[in-house]
N, C-alpha and C positions, 0 to 999 in steps of 0.2 A: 502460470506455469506452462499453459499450453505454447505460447509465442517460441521460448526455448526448443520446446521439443518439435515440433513445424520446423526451426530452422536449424537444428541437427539432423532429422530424415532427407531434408535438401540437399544440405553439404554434403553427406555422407554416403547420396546418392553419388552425386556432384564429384567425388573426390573418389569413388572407387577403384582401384588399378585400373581395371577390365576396362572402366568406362573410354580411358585412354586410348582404346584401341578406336571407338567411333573414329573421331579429330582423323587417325591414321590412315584409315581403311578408305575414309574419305577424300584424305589426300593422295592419296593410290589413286584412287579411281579418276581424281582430276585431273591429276598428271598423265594416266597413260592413254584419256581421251584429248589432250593438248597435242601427246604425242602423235600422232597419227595411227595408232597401233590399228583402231578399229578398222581404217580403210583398208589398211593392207591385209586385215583378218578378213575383210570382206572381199577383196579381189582375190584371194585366194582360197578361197570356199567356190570361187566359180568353177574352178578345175574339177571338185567333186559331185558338185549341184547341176552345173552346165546345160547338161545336155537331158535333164529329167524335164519330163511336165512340171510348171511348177517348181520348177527346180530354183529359182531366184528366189522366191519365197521359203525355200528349204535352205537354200543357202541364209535368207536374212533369220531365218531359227536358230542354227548351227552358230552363228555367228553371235547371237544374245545369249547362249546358254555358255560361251566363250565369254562374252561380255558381263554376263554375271557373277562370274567366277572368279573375276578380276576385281570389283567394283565393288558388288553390295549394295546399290545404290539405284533405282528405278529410272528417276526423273532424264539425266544424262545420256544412259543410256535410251531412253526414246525416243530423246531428241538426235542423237547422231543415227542412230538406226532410219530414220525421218528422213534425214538428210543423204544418208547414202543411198537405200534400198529404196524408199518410195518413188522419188523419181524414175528411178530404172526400172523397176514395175510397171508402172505408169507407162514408160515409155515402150516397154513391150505389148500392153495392152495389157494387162493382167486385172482381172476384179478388182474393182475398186475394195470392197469389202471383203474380201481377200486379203487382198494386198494390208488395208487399214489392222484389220485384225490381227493378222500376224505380226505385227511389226508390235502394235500394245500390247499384246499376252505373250510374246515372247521377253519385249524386255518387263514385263512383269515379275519374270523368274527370278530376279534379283531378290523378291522377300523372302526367296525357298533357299537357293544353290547359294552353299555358304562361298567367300565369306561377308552373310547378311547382317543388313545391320538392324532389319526388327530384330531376327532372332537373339543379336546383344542385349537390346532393352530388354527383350523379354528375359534372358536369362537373370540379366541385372535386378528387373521387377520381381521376377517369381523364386529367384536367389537359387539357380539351377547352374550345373556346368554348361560355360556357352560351347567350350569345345563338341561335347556331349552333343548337342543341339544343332551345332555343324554337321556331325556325324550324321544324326539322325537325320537332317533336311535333304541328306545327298539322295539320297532315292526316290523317296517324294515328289523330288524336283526334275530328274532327269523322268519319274513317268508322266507329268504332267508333259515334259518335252516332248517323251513320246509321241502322247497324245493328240497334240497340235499336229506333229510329223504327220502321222498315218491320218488326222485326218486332212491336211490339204493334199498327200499323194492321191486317196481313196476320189475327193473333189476334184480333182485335175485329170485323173482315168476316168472315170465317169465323163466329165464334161472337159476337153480339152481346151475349150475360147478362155477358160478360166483362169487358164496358165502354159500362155501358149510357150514351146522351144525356141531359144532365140535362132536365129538366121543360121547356117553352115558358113559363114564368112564371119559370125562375131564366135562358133564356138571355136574355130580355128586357133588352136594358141600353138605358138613353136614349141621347143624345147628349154630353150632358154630363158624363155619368158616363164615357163613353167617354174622351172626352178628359184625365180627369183620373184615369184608368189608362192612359195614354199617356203621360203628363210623368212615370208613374211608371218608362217604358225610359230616358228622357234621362238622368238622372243617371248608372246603371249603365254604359251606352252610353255617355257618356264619357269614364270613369275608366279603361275596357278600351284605349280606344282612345288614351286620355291614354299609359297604361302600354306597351301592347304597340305602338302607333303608333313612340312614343319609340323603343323596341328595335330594330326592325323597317326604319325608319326609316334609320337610325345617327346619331341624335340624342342617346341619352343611354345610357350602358354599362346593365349589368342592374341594378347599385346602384343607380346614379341616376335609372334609372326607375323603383327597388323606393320611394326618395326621395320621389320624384312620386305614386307610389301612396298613400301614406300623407298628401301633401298633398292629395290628389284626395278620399281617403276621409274627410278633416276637414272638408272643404270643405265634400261631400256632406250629413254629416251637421249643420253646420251653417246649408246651405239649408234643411235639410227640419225646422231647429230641435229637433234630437235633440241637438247636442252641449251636454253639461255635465261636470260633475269626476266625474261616478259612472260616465258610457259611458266616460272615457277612462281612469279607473282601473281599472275591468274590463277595459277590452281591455290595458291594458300588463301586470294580472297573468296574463291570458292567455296572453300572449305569452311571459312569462318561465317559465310553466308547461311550455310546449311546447317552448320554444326550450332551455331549462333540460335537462332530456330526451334532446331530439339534440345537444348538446355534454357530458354526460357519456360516451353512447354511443360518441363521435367518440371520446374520449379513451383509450376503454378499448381500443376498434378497433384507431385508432392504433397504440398501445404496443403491440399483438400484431402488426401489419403491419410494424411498425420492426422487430420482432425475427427476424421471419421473414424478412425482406429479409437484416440482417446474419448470418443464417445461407446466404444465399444460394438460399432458397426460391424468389424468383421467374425468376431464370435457370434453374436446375434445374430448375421448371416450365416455362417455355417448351422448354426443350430438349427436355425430355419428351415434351409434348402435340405440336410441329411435328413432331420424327419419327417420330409414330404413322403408319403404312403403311394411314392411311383419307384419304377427301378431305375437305376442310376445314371443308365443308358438315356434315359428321358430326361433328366436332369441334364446329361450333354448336350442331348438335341436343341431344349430350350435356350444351354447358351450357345450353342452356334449360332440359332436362330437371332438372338439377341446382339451377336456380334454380326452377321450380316445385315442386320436394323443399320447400327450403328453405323456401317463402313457405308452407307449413304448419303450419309450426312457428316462423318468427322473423318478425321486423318488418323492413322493406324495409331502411331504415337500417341496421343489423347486417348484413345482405346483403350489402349494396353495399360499407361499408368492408373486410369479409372479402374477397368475392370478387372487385372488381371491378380492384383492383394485382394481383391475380392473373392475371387473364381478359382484363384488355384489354392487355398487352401480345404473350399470345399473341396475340390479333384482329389487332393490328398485323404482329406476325411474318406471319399466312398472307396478310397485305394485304389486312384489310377495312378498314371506316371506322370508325374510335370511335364517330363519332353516330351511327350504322346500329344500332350495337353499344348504345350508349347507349337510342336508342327502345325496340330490343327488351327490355332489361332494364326499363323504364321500362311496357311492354305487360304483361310478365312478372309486374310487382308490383302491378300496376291485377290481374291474375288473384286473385292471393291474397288482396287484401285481401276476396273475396268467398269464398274456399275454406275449407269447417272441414278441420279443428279449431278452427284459430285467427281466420283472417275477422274482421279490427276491423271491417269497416264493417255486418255484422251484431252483431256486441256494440251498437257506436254505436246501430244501430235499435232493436233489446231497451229499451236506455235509453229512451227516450218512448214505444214504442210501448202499447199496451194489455194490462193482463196477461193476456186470451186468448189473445194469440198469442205460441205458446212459440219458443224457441231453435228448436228442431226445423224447425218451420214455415216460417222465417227463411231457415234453411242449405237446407232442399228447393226454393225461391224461387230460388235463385244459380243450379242447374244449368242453364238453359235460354240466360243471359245467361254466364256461364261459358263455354259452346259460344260463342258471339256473339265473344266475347275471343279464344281462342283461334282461330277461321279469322281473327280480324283477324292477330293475332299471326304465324298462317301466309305472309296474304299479303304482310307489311313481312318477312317472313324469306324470301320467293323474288321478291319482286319490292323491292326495295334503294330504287329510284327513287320509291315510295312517299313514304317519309322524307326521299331525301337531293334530287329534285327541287327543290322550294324553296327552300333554302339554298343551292342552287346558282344556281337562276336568279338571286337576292336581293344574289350575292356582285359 
């Protein structure tokens, strides 16, 4: 009788509405990095950045918490970010570890600034509203942006070699030029607002704004006369690439969570962990601790379906909030994707970057933005109202 039930929790996973929106979000986000949207977000972020210390580096922020918003999606994003920004860095002379760092902790934002796609799994796995979980992530996500902000302005006033002003011959931009790196925000600005408006709104569930997304991003590209049969067959084998991927994962998860349940693992766990004789508060700490173990050695996704039938119905037993619970897990893996061993979003950079700069270099670059994650982390874990503010006022 077990084999049946194993493969109803898969399907069932498998065949959710909501889950429909991953496939979308992620054709969104291939399509409107085919398009050229990001260059044009990034030459137009120079009008605002330009002329600061460090101000390329604020601009390449500005333009991932942009690129987040659109996407959901890590890896993509640090790969164009790689491709636009580091060089130009580089070629003004900027920190190298600067420069590195910003470019992976900012497209890291993609697991926070909806619309993400841990935060789906996670809704899907902990059977919570994903829209809820958008709500929740947006602040989060813009203080962790903060973060980074003040700290390369604070680094670059202090020591200016760090990020030096480009030339008065390159800040030079006319008037006209101006303006036509400005209609380069309209499109982006948007599509965000098309997408997350909808949500936020209660106008259109996560699907159907994941729906919208993907007509936004056709659209996009066929104003700006990108779209033809070669962007959209790249982005759908994109998509099936990726998507392909996390529903083998789910599958395998799955079937080991099914089994552990009809053995009676997760009552036995709860009973467990609530009459530990510590306060509950400790019991978070331990699995935070337990989930940054983890995100060294595994991929969020594996994470989440493992631990989080585990984990969150203790959270509910001591009477926390699944979303509360959800962000931080969602903080948790924005940490790792920058943590070696493992760190995809330094692998991602390795891929474009230049072969002088090793691995090594790469992962010494995270620690400083690493701390930044972590007091964010800290302050959604003792102050709740962080996360669940919004969603409540929204409700």
């Amino acid at each position: 009788n077990g084999l049946p039930l194993v493969a109803s929790r898969v399907t069932g996973f498998v065949t959710e509405y909501v889950f429909v929106s991953v496939p979308l979000f992620v054709l969104m986000a291939c399509t409107m990095e085919r398009s050229g949207v990001a260059r044009d977000l990034y030459d137009a972020m120079y009008i605002l950045a330009g002329r600061l210390r460090g101000g390329v580096a604020v601009q390449t922020l500005i333009v991932a918490v942009f690129m987040a918003a659109m996407t959901g999606i890590i890896g993509g994003e640090i790969v164009l970010l790689g491709l636009l920004a580091l060089p130009q860095m580089l070629r003004l002379n900027y920190d190298r570890s600067l420069a590195i760092g910003t470019i992976c902790a900012g497209g890291s934002l993609g697991t926070l600034i909806p619309p993400s796609v841990v935060l789906i799994v996670y809704g899907l796995t902990a059977n919570v509203s994903i829209g809820d979980l958008f709500v929740a992530g947006a602040i989060p996500g813009m203080l962790l942006a903060s973060f980074y902000l003040i700290y390369i302005l604070i680094r670059c006033y202090l020591d200016p070699t760090l990020g030096p002003i480009p030339s008065a011959q390159e800040r030079d931009i006319s008037g006209a030029e101006k303006l036509r790196l400005l209609k380069g925000l309209l499109l982006p600005f948007l599509v965000i607002v098309w997408v997350l408006g909808s949500i936020y709104g209660g106008i259109a569930s996560v699907t159907e704004a994941a729906g919208i997304g993907v007509a936004g991003a056709l659209l996009s590209a066929a104003i700006r006369k990108e779209l033809n049969f070669q962007l959209i067959k790249g982005a759908l084998l994109q998509t099936m690439q990726t998507v392909g991927m996390l529903i083998w994962l789910t599958f395998g998860a799955n079937a080991l969570i099914g089994i552990y349940n009809i053995m009676g693992g997760t009552n036995y766990m709860k009973g467990l962990i609530t009459g530990l004789p510590v306060e509950p508060i400790v019991i978070i700490l331990i699995m935070m601790g337990v989930l940054l173990v983890m995100g060294t050695f595994m991929d969020w996704i594996g994470i989440c379906l493992l631990t989080m039938p585990i984990f969150v119905p203790v959270i509910i037993a001591l009477g926390f909030d699944p979303i509360w619970f959800g962000i931080l897990f969602t903080m948790n893996m924005q940490v790792s994707y920058l943590t070696p061993p493992f760190g995809p979003a330094c692998f991602y950079l390795k891929g474009v970057a230049p072969p002088d700069i090793s691995l090594s270099q790469i992962f010494g670059a995270m620690w400083p933005f690493i701390g930044l994650q972590i007091i964010g982390l800290a302050l959604v874990l003792y102050f709740p109202q962080i996360a669940l503010w919004l969603p409540s006022a929204l409700r």
